[in-house]
C-alpha positions as CSV (number, residue, x, y, z in Angstrom):
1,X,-23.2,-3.1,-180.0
2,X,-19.3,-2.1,-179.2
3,X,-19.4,-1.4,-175.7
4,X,-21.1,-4.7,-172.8
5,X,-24.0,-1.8,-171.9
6,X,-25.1,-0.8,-175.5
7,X,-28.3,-2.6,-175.5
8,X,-28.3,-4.5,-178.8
9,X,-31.0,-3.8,-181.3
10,X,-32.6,-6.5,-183.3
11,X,-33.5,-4.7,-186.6
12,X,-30.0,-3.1,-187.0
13,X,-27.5,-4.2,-189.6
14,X,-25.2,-5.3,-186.7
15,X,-27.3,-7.6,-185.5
16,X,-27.9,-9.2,-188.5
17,X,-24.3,-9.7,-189.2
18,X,-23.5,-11.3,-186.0
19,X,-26.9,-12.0,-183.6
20,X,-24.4,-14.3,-181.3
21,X,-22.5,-11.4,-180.0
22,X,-25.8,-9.5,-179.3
23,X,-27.1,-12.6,-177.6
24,X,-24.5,-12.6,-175.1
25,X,-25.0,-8.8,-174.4
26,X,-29.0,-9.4,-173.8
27,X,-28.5,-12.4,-171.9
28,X,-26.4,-11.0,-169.3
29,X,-27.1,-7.2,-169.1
30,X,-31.1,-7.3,-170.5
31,X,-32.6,-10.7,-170.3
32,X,-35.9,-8.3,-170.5
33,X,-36.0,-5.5,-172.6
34,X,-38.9,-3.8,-174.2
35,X,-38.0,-3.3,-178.0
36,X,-40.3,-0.2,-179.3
37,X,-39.9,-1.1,-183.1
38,X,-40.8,-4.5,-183.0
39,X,-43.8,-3.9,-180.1
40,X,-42.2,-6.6,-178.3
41,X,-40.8,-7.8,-175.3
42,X,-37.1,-10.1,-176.2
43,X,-36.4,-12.8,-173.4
44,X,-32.9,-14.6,-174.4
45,X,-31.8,-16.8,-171.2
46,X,-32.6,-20.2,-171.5
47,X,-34.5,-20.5,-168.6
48,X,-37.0,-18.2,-169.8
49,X,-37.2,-19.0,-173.4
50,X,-38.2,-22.1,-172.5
51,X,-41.1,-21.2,-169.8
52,X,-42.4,-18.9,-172.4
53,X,-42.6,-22.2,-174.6
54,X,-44.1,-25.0,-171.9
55,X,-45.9,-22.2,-169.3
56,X,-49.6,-22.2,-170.4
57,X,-50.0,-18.7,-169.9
58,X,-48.4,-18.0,-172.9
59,X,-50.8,-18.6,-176.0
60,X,-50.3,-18.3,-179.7
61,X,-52.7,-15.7,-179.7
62,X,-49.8,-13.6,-181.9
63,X,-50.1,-15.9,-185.1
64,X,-53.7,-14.1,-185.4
65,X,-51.8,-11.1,-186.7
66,X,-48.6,-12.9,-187.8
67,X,-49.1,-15.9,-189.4
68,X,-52.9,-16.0,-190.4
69,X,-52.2,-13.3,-193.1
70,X,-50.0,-15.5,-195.2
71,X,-51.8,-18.9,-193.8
72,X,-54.7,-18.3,-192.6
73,X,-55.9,-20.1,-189.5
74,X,-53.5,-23.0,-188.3
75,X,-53.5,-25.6,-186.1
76,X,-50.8,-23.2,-184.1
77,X,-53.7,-21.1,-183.1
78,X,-55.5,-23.3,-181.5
79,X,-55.4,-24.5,-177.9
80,X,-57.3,-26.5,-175.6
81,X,-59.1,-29.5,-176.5
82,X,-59.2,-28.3,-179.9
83,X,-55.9,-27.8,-180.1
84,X,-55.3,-31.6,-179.0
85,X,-57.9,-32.6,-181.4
86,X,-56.5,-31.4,-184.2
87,X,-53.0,-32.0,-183.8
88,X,-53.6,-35.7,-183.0
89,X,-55.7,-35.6,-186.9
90,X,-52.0,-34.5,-188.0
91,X,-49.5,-36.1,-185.9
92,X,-49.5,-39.9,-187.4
93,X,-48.5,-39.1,-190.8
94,X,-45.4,-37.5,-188.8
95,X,-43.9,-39.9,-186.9
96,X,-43.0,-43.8,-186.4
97,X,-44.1,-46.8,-188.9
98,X,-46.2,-44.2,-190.9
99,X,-43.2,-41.9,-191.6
100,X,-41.3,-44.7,-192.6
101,X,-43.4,-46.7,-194.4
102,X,-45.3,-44.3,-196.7
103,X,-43.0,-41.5,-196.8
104,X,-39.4,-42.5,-196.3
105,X,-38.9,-43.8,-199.9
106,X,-40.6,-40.2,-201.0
107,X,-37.5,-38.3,-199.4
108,X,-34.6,-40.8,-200.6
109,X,-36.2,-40.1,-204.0
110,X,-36.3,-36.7,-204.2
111,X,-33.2,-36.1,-202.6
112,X,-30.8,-38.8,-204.9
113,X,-32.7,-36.7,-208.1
114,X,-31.2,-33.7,-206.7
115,X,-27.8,-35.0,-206.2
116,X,-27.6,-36.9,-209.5
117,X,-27.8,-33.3,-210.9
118,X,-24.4,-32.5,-209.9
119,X,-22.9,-35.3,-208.6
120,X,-20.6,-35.9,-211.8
121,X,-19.3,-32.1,-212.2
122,X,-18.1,-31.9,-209.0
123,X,-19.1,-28.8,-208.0
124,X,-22.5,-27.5,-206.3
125,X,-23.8,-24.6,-204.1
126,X,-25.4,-26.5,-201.7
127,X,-28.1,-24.1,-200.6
128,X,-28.9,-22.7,-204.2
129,X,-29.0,-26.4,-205.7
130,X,-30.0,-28.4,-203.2
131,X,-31.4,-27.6,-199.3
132,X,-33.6,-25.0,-200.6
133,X,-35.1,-27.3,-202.8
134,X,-34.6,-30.7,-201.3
135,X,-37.6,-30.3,-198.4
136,X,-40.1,-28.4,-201.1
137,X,-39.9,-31.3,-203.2
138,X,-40.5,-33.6,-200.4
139,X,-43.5,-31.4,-199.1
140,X,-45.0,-31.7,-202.5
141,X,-44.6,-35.3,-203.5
142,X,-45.8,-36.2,-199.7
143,X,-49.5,-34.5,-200.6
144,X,-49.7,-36.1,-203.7
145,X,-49.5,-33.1,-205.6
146,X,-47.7,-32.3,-209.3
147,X,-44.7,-32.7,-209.4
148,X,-44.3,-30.1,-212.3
149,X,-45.3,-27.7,-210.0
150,X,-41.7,-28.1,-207.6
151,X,-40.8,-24.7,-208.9
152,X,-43.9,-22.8,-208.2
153,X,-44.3,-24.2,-204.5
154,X,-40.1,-22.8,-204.5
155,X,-41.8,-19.5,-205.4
156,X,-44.7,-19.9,-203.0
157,X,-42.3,-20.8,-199.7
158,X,-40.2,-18.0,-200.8
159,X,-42.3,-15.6,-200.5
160,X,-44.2,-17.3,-197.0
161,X,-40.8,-17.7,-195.2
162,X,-39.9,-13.8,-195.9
163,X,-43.6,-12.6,-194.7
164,X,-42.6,-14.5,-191.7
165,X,-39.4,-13.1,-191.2
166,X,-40.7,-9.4,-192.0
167,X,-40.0,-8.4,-188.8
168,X,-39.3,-4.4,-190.2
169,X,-42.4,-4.0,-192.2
170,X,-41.9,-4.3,-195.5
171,X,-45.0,-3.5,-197.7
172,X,-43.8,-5.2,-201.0
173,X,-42.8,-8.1,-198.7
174,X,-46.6,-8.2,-197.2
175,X,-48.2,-7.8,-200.7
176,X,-46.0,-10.4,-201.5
177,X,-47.0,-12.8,-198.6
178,X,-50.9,-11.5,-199.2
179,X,-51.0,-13.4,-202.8
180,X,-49.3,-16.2,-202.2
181,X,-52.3,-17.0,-200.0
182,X,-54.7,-15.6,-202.7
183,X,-52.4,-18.2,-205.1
184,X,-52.0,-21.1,-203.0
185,X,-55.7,-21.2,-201.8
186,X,-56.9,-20.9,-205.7
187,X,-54.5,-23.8,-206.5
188,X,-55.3,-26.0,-203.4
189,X,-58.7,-25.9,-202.5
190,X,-60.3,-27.8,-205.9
191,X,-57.8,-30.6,-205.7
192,X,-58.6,-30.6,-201.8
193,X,-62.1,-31.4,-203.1
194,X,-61.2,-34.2,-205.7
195,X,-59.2,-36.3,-202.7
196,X,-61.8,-36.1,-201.0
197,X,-64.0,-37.4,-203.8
198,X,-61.2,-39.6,-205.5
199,X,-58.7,-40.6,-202.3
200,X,-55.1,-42.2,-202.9
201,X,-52.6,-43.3,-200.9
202,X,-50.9,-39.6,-200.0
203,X,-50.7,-37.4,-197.1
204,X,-53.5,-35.1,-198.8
205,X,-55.9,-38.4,-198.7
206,X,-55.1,-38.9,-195.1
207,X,-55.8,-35.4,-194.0
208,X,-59.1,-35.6,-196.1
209,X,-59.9,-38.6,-194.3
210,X,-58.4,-38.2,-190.6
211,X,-61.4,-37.9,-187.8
212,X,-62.1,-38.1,-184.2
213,X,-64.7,-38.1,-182.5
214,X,-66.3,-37.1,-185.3
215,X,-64.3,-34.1,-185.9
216,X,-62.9,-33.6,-189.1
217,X,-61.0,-31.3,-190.7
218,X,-62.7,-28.7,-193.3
219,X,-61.2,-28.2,-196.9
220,X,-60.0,-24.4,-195.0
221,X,-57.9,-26.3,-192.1
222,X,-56.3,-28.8,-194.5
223,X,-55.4,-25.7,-197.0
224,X,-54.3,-23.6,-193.9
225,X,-52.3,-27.2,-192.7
226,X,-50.5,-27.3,-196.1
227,X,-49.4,-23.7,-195.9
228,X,-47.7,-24.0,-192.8
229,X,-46.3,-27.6,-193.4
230,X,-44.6,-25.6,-196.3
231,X,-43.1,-22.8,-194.7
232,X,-42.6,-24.8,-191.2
233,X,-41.4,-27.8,-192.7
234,X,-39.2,-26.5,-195.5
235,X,-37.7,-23.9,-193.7
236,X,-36.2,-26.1,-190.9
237,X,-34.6,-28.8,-193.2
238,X,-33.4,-26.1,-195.5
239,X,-31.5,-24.6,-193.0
240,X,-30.1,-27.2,-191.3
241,X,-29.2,-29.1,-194.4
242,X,-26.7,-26.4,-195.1
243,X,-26.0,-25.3,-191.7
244,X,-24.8,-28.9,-191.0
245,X,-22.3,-29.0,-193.4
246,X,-21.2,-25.4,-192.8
247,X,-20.6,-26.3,-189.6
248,X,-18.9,-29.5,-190.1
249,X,-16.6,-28.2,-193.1
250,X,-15.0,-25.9,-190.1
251,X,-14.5,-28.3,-188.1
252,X,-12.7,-30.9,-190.3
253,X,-12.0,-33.4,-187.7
254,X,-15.9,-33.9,-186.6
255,X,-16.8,-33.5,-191.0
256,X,-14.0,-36.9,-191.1
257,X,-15.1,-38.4,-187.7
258,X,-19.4,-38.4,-188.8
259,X,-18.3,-39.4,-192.3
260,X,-16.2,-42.5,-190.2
261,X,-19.4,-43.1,-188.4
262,X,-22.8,-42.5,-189.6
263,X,-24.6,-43.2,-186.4
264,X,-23.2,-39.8,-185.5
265,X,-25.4,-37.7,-188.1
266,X,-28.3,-37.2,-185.4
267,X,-25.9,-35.8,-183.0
268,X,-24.5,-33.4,-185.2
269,X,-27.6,-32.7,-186.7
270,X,-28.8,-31.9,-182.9
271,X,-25.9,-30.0,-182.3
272,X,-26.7,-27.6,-185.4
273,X,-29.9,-26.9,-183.7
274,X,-28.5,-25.6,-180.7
275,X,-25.2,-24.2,-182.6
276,X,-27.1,-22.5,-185.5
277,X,-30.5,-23.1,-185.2
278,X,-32.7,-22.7,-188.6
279,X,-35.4,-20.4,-186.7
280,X,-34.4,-17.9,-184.5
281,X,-37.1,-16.6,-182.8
282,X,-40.3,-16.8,-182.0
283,X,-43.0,-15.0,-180.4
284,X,-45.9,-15.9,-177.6
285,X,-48.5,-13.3,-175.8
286,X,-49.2,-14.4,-172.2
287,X,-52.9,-13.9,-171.0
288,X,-51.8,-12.1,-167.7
289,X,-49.1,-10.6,-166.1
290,X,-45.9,-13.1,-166.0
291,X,-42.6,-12.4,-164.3
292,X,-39.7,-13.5,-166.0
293,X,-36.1,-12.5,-165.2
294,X,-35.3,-9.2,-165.2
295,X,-38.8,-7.6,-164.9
296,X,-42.7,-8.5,-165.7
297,X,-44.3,-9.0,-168.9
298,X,-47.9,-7.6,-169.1
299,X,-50.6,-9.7,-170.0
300,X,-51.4,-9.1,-173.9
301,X,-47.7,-7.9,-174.7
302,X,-45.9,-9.7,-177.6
303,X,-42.6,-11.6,-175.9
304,X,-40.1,-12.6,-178.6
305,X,-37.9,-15.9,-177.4
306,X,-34.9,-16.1,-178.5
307,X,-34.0,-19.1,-179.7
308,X,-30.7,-18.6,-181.0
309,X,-29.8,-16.9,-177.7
310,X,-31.0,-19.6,-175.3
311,X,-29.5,-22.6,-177.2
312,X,-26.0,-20.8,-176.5
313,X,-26.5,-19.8,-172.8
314,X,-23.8,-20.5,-170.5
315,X,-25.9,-21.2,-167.6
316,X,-27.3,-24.4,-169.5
317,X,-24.7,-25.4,-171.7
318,X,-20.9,-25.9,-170.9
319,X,-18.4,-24.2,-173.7
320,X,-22.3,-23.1,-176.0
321,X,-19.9,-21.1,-178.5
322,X,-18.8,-24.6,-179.6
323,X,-19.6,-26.7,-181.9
324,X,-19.3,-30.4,-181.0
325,X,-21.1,-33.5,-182.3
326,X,-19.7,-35.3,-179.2
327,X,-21.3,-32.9,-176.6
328,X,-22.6,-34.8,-173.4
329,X,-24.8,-32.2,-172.3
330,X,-27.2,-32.5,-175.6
331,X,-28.9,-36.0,-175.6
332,X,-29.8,-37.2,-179.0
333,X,-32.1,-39.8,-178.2
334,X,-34.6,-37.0,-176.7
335,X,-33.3,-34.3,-179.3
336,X,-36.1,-34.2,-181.7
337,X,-39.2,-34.7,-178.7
338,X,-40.7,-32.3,-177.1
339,X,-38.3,-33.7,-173.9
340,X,-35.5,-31.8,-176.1
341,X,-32.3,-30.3,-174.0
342,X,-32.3,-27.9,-176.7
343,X,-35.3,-25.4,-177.9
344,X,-34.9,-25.0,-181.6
345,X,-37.9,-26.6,-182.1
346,X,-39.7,-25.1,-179.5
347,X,-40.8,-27.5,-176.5
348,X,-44.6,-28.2,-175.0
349,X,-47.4,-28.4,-176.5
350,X,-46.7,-26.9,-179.6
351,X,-43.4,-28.7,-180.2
352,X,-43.0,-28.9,-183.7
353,X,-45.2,-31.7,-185.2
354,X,-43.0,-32.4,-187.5
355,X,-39.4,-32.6,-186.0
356,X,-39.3,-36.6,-187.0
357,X,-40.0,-35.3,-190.3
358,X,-36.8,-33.3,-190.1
359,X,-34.4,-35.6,-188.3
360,X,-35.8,-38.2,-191.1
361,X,-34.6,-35.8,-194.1
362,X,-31.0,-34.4,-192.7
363,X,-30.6,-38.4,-192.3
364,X,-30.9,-39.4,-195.5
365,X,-29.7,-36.0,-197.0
366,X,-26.5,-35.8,-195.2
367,X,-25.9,-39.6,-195.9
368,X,-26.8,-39.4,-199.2
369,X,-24.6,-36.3,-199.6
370,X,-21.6,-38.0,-198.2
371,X,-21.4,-40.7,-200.2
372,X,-21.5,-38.4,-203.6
373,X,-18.8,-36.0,-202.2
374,X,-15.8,-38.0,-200.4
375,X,-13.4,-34.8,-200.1
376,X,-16.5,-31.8,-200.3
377,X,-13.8,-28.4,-200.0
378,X,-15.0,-25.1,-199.8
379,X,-13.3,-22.6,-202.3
380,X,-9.8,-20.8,-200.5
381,X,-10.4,-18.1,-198.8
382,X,-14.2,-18.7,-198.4
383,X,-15.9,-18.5,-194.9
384,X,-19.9,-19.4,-194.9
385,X,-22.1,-16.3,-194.0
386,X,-25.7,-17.0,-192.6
387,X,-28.1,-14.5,-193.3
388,X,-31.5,-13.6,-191.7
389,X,-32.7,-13.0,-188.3
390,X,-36.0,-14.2,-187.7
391,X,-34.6,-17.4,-189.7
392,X,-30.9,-17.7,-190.3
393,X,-28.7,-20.0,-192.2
394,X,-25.8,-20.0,-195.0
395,X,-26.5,-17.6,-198.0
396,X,-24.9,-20.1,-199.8
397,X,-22.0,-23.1,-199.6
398,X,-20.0,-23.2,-203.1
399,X,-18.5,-27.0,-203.0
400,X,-15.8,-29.1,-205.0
401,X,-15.5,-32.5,-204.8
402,X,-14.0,-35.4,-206.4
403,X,-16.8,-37.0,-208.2
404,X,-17.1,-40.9,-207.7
């Protein structure tokens, strides 16, 4: 990764430490490459990141091996009219008067109780005590479940989002992944089976209830739901939560001109998404041959998509290695559909389901965040360091703060 040919390779320690540098190197001298330790091909221009995304030759038919393991089968597997089907069962709970009806007063909760736990010492590591947590407990409290049981779901999406991210192999890290499922299924299917019985007013009820056509979801696709709602839909918030701020505390002028103007938190919320997006990458299998640039992808091969790589390519954005809430080239009103500018959260049919969700939670988070910390300083000397590379975002953000 020191000289423009080296090709750069994705399990390495440099590319962990600084995947933007290795992006520009793939994008414009291997927007193709075969990478033998991963069994992949890695695609990094925009253009075809997002083909691979919208192009129906590309299925899911990857998450058999990668995500049913730790899930077991999702929604994400799923195409065709059964894909639609089951989706559309989903979708409402996600989106519009439902969202904010039923669910918005769930996230304001659950994020003031975190802040009112350090709002007064005026000090807080904003990943450790609060994004990592924040979404979890939103997750939970959204299905209805116990709210005692916030710290074992924080054990349970640990150990989901690193089986995802195992990208090297690492047997402890499968085993690990292996009984969470064993866990979460033992925990989730009996109370599955008393909504249904005994239905309330939660997002667990719903699913129980949801049906079209006379298709229903069985007590297996609403377990398998819930597991990926609680990797998919912590991981992204958790991330961004702290990425936002990371990325706004450098860039004090933008940090004073959002906390001036609120309306601007979507922007620079979709700006962190293309700037530092919380997922990196993510994988398709097309069902024949596909050319892309820089050479042809068999049909059956793994292609990786670089996320991180096509949200910063020069071809698509003008000056990607900044970061600017005011960018014209990003429009916010589109940012979190699947017409997005940007493809953090993928784009086409299997657009994340619950972006809304997202957007919803770095609203009130950030908001609610700003108004407990009027003068939030990182400690001298201190630069934020993301870690990960399948999913990537601040290890941690130490913060002072005048309390109020």
């Amino acid at each position: 990764m020191t000289t423009a040919r080296e090709i750069p390779d994705l399990l390495s320690n440099a590319f962990a430490a600084d995947p933007y540098s290795a992006y520009r190197v793939l994008r414009d001298e291997a927007p193709l490459v075969w990478h033998e330790g991963m069994q992949s091909y890695v695609v990094s221009r925009y253009e075809d990141v997002a083909r691979v995304f919208k192009d129906p030759v590309f299925t899911t038919a990857n998450y058999d091996w990668q995500l049913e393991p730790v899930h077991g089968r999702t929604i994400l597997q799923l195409s065709g009219r059964e894909h639609a089907v089951r989706r559309a069962l989903v979708a409402p709970a996600f989106r519009g008067a439902e969202l904010q009806e039923r669910f918005l007063p769930v996230i304001e909760r659950n994020s003031a109780a975190l802040i009112d736990g350090f709002r007064r010492t005026g000090r807080v590591d904003l990943v450790a005590d609060y994004s990592t947590r924040f979404p979890i407990n939103v997750i939970v409290d959204m299905l209805g479940l116990d709210q005692a049981d916030h710290a074992r779901f924080h054990r349970w999406y640990t150990a989901i989002v690193a089986f995802l991210g195992n990208i090297s192999g690492d047997p402890d890290v499968v085993t690990a992944g292996e009984r969470t499922r064993r866990e979460f299924t033992e925990y989730m299917l009996p109370i599955i089976r008393d909504r249904r019985a005994n239905p309330g007013d939660d997002l667990l009820s719903t699913l129980c209830r949801a049906e079209i056509d006379g298709t229903a979801m069985s007590d297996e696709d609403i377990r398998a739901f819930c597991s990926l709602l609680l990797a998919a839909g912590g991981e992204t918030t958790d991330k961004a939560v702290a990425a936002l701020f990371a990325n706004l505390l450098r860039h004090p002028d933008q940090l004073a001109a959002v906390r001036a103007d609120r309306s601007l938190i979507p922007a620079a919320f979709a700006e962190t998404l293309r700037y530092t997006p919380p997922v990196h990458m993510i994988m398709r299998q097309p069902a024949e041959d596909v050319a892309l640039s820089g050479g042809v992808v068999r049909a059956g091969r793994t292609v990786t998509a670089l996320i991180g790589a096509a949200n910063r390519d020069p071809a698509r954005y003008d000056r990607p290695d900044d970061f600017d809430v005011h960018r014209a080239d990003l429009t916010t009103a589109t940012a979190f559909s699947a017409a997005a500018e940007h493809v953090a959260f993928a784009l086409g049919r299997h657009f994340c389901v619950g972006a809304l969700l997202a957007r919803t939670e770095v609203e009130v988070g950030a908001n609610q965040l700003l108004d407990a910390m009027p003068d939030p300083r990182l400690p001298d000397g201190f630069t934020p360091v993301e870690k990960g590379v399948f999913t990537r975002g601040p290890a941690s953000l130490p913060l002072t703060f005048t309390p109020v």
